[in-house]
C-alpha positions as CSV (number, residue, x, y, z in Angstrom):
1,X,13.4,4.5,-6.8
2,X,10.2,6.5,-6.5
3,X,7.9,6.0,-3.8
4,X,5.2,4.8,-5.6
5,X,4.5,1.0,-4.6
6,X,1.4,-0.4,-5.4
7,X,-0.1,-4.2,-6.1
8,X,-0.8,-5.0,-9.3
9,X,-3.4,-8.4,-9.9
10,X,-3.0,-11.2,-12.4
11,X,-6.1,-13.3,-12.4
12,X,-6.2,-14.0,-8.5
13,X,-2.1,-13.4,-8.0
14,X,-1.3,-9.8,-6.4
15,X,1.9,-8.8,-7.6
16,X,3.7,-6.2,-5.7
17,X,5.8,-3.8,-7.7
18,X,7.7,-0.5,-7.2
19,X,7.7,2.0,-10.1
20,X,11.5,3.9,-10.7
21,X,10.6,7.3,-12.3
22,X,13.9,8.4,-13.6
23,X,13.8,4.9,-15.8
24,X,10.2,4.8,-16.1
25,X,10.5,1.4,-15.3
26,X,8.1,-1.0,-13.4
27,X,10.0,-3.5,-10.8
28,X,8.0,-6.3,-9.8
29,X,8.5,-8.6,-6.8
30,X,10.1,-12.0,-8.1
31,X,8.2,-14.0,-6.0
32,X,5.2,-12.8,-6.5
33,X,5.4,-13.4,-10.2
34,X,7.0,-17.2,-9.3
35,X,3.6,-17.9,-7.0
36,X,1.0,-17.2,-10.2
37,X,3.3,-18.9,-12.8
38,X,3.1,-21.9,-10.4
39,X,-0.1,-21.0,-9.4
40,X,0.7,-21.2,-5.8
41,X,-1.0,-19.6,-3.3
42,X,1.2,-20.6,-0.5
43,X,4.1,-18.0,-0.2
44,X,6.6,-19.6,1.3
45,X,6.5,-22.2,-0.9
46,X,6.7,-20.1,-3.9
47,X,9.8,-18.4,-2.4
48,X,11.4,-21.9,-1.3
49,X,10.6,-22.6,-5.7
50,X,13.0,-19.1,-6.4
51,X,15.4,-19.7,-4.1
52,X,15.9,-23.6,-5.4
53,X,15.6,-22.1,-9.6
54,X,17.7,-18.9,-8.4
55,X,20.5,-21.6,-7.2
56,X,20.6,-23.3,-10.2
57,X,21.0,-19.9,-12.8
58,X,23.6,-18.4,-11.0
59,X,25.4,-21.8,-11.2
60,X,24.7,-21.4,-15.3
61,X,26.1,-18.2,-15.1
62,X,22.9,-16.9,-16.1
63,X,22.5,-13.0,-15.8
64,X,18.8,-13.3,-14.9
65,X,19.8,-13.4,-11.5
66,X,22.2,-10.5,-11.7
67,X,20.0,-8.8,-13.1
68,X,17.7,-9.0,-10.1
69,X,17.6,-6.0,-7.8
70,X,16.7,-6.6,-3.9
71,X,14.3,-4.2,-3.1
72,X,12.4,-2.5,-0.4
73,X,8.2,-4.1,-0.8
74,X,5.4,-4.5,2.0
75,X,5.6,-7.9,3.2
76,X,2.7,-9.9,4.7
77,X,3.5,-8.2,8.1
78,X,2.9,-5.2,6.3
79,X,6.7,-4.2,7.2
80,X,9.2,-2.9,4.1
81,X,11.2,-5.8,3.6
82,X,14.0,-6.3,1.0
83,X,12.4,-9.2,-1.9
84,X,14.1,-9.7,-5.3
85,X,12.6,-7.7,-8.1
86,X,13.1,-7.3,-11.6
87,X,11.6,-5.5,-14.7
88,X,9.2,-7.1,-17.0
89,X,12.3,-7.6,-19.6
90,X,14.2,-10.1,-16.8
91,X,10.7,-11.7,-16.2
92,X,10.2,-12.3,-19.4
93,X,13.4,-14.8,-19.7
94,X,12.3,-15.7,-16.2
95,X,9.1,-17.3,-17.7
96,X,10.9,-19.4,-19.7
97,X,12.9,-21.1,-17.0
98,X,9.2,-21.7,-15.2
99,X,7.4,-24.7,-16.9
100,X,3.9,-23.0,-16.7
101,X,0.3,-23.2,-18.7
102,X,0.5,-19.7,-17.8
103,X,3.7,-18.2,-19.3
104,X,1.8,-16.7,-22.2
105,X,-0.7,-15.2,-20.8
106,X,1.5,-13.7,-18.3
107,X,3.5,-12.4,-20.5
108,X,1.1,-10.2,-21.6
109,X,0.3,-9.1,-19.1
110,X,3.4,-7.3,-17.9
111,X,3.7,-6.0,-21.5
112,X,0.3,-4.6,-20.9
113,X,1.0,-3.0,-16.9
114,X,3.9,-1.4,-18.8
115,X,1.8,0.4,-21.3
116,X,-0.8,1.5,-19.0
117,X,2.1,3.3,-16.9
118,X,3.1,5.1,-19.6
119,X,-0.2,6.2,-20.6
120,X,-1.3,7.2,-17.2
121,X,2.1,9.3,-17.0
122,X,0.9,11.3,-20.2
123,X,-2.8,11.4,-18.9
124,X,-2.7,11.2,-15.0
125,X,-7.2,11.2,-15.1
126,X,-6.5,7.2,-16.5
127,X,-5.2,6.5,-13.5
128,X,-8.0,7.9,-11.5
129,X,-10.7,6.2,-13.7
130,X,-9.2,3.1,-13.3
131,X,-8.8,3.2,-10.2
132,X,-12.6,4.1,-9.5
133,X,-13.3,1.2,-11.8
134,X,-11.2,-1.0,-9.4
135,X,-13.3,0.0,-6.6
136,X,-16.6,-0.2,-8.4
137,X,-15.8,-3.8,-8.9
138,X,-15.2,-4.7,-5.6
139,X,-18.3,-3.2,-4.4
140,X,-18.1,0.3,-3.4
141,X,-20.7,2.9,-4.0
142,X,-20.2,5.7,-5.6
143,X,-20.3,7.9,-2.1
144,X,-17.1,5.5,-1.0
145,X,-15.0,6.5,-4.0
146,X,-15.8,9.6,-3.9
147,X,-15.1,10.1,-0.1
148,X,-11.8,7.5,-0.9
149,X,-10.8,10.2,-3.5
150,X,-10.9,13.0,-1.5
151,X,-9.4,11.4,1.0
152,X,-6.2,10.7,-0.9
153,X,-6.5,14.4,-2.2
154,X,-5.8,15.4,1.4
155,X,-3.6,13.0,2.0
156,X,-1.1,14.3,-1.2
157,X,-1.5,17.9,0.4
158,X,-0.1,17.2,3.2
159,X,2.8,14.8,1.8
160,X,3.8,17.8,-0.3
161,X,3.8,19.9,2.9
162,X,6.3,17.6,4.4
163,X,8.3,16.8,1.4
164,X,8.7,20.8,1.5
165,X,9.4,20.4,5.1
166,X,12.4,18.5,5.6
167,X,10.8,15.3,6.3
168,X,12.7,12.3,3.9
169,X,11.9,9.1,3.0
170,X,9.4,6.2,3.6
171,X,10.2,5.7,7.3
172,X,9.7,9.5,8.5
173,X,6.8,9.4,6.4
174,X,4.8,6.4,7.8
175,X,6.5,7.6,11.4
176,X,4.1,10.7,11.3
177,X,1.5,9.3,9.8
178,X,1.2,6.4,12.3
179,X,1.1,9.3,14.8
180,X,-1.9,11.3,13.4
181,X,-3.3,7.9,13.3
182,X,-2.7,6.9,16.7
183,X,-4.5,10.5,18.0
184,X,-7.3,10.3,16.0
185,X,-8.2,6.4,16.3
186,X,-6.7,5.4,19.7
187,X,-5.2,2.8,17.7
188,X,-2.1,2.5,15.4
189,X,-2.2,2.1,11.8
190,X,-0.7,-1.5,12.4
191,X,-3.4,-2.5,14.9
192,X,-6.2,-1.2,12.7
193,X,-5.0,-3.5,10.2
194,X,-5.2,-6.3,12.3
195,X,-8.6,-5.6,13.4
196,X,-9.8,-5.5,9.9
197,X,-8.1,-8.7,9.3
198,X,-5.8,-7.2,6.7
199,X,-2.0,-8.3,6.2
200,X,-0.5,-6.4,2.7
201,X,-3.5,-4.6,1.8
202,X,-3.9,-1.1,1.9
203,X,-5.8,0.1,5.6
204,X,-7.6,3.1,2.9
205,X,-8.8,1.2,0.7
206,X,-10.5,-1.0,3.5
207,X,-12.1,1.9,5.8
208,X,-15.6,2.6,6.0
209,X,-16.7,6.3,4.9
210,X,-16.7,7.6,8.7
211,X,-13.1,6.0,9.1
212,X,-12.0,8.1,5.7
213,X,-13.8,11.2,6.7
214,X,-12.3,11.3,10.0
215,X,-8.6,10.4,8.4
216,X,-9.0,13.2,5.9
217,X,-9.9,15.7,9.0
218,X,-6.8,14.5,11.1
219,X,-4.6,15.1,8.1
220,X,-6.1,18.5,7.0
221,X,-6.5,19.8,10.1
222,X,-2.4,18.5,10.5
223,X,-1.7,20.5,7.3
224,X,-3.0,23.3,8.5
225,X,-1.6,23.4,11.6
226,X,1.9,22.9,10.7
227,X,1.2,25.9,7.6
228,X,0.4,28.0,10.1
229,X,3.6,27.6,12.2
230,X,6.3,26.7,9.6
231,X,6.1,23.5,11.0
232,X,10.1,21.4,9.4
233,X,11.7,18.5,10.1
234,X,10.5,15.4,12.1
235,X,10.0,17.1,16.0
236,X,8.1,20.3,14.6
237,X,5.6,18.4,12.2
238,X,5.5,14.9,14.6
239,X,3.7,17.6,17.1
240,X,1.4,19.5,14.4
241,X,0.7,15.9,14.1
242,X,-0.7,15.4,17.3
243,X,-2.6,18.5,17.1
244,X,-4.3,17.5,14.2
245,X,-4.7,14.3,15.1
246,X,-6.8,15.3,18.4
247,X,-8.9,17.5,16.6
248,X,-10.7,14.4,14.5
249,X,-10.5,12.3,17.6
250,X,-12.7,14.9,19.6
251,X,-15.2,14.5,16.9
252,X,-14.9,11.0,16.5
253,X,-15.9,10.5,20.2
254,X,-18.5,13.1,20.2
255,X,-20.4,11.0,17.0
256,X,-19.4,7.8,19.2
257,X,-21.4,9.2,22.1
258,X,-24.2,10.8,20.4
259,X,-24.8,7.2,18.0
260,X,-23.8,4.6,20.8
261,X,-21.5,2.8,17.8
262,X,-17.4,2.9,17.4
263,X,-16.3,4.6,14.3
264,X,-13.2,2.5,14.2
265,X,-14.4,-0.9,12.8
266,X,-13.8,-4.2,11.3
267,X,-15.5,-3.8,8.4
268,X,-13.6,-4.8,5.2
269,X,-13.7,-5.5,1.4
270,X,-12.0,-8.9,1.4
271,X,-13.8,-11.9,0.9
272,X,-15.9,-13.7,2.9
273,X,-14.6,-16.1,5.8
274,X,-11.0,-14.7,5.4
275,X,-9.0,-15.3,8.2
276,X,-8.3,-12.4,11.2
277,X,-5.1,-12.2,12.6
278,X,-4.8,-11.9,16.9
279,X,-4.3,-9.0,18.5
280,X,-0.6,-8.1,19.0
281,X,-1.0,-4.6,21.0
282,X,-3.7,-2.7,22.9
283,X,-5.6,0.3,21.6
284,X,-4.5,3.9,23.5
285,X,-8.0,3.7,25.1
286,X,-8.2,0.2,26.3
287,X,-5.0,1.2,28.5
């Protein structure tokens, strides 16, 4: 499997999904797919649904369920957890077992998340227009998505870098990038989250400009530094990490200084009066 993971949306449902590029195949998370057939908004009680209909095929023999992959997705602790996924063909017969007002429509809809995929694959600026039309929806300006894209420009730079480098795999990756985090912010990726009231969303897509201009300078500067030393493996590029990441937080607090106001914040994009979660660790510079 690819690292590409990403949440797809039907109607108010997020589906999370994980794209294979050797099949060019879209998995999506089972559960996720039960909770908008059902429309259910409460997890748990989507997944208590599966769990009950999953019983019940593999005791018909059916291969739906064998045909069901377990597979690594963010959960609402924004951990990678294994969930049941499948591709759109095994949802398809899925849907059928699921008495639903909304099996049609949804079945369009993964025919149609297929065929984007594939077009984006042959034209990769779809993707990017799309996504700008995502954000433009939800209320970003123009200077957001512009400062969000070069952001993520940076951001692939430097992921090259390490997948160059000797560095492997999800866990090393969000390891090092937890640390540039940690320098620059004071607090780790996980805690910003929380203080933005997030749970599965994506931290980026939440900052405010000065929170995405001083992420892109921790990670550039980061690049930088480990090009100029060979930085490989984990040790070597864990401490260009810290380098980098010192550089934007010496900034950071010099703005913080000169404007009296904390450039880490809890400003977000989700929807009014949505819940925040408490606290679970202290920032670097509370301690």
């Amino acid at each position: 499997m690819s690292d590409e993971h990403a949440l797809a949306v039907f109607e108010n449902f997020k589906i999370r999904r994980v794209f294979d590029e050797k099949s060019e195949t879209w998995y999506f998370s089972v559960v996720d797919i039960v909770a908008a057939l059902l429309q259910q908004p409460d997890y748990q009680a989507a997944r208590k649904y599966w769990k009950v209909l999953k019983g019940r095929l593999a005791k018909e023999g059916s291969e739906l369920v064998t045909n069901c992959y377990q597979l690594k997705m963010a959960a609402e602790d924004g951990k990678q957890r294994l969930t049941d996924a499948a591709n759109a063909e095994t949802l398809l017969r899925l849907v059928q077992s699921v008495p639903s007002p909304k099996a049609e429509p949804i079945k369009l809809w993964l025919a149609k998340v297929g065929y984007e995929r594939i077009q984006d694959m042959s034209d990769p600026a779809r993707s990017l227009d799309r996504a700008r039309e995502y954000w433009k929806l939800h209320g970003r300006s123009e200077k957001w998505i512009q400062q969000r894209m070069m952001g993520q420009e940076t951001r692939n730079k430097l992921t090259d870098y390490w997948n160059n480098h000797e560095i492997e795999g999800e866990e090393e990756y969000a390891i090092l990038t937890n640390i540039i985090h940690r320098e620059w912010s004071g607090v780790s990726v996980k805690l910003h989250k929380q203080i933005k009231g997030l749970k599965t969303q994506n931290l980026r897509d939440h900052m405010s400009e000065a929170e995405l201009i001083f992420t892109a300078l921790a990670e550039l500067s980061t690049r930088q530094i480990a090009q100029s030393v060979e930085a490989t493996g984990m040790a070597e590029n864990s401490e260009a990490g810290k380098k980098g990441g010192k550089i934007a937080r010496r900034a950071r607090l010099e703005l913080e200084e000169k404007t009296g106001k904390s450039v880490v914040t809890g400003e977000n994009f989700l929807p009014p009066g949505a819940p925040r979660k408490k606290l679970e660790e202290d920032s670097d510079e509370s301690r």
